[in-house]
C-alpha positions in Angstrom: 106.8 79.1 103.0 106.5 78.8 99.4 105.8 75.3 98.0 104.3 74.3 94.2 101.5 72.2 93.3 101.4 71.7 89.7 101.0 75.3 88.2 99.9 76.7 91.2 102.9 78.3 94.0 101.0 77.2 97.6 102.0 80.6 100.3 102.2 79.3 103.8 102.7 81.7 107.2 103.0 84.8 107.5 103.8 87.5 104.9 105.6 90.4 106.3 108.5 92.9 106.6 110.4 90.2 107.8 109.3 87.0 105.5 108.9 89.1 102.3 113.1 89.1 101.3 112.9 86.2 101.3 110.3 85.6 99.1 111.1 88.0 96.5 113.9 85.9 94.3 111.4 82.3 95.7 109.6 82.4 92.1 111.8 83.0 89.3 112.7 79.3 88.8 109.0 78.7 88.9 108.0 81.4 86.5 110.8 80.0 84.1 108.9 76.4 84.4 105.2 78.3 84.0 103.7 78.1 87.1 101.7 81.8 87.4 99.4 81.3 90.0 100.3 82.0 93.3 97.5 81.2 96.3 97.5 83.1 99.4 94.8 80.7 101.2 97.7 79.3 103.6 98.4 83.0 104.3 98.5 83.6 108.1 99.6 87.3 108.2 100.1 89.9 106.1 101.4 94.0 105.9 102.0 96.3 103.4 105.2 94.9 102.1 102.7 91.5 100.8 101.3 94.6 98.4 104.7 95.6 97.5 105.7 91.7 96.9 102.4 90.8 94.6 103.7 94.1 92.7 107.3 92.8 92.3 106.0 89.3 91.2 103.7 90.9 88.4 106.8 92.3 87.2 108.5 89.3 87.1 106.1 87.3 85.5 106.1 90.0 82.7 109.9 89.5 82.1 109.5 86.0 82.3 106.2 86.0 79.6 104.2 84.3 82.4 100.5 85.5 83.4 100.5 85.9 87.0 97.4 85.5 89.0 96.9 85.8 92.8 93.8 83.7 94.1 92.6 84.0 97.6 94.0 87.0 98.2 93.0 87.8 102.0 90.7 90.6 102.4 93.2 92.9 104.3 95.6 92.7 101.7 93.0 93.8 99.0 92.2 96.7 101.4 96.1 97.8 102.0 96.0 97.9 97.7 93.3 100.3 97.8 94.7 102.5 100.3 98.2 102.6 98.7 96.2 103.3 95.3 97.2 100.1 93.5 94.3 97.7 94.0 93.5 97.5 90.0 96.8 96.7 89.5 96.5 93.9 92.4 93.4 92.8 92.1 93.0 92.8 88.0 95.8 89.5 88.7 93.1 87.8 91.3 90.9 85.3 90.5 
């Protein structure tokens, strides 16, 4: 589900109500060792709560003093941001 390459954190399958707990706490150890960038090319699926889990990991970056930066975010995901209001905050982390 969530495997590292270098700096980069690779997500694989799907990313939803159900996959999303257990992703949350996934990239703390990560953060603490500097990886920031998390790629969502592997991504299969996605709902609202893979908004809600880019928010939480921008906010865990922050208290771990790492830059976190989404790439390949899937173009569903980018339009769940703007209708929840929070695509700047999403997409201003995408590469």
């Amino acid at each position: 589900m969530l495997t590292r390459q270098g700096d980069t954190l690779m997500l694989e399958g799907p990313v939803t109500f159900d996959t999303v707990p257990l992703l949350v706490g996934a990239v703390d150890e990560h953060f603490r060792a500097g990886a920031g960038t998390i790629d969502f090319s592997r991504v299969t699926e996605i709902d609202s709560s893979a908004v809600a889990l880019a928010l939480e990991w921008l906010r865990q970056g922050a208290l771990a003093n790492v830059g976190v930066r989404f790439v390949h975010l899937p173009q569903s995901m980018q339009n769940l941001g703007k209708l929840y209001g929070v695509s700047e905050i999403v997409m201003s982390a995408s590469a």
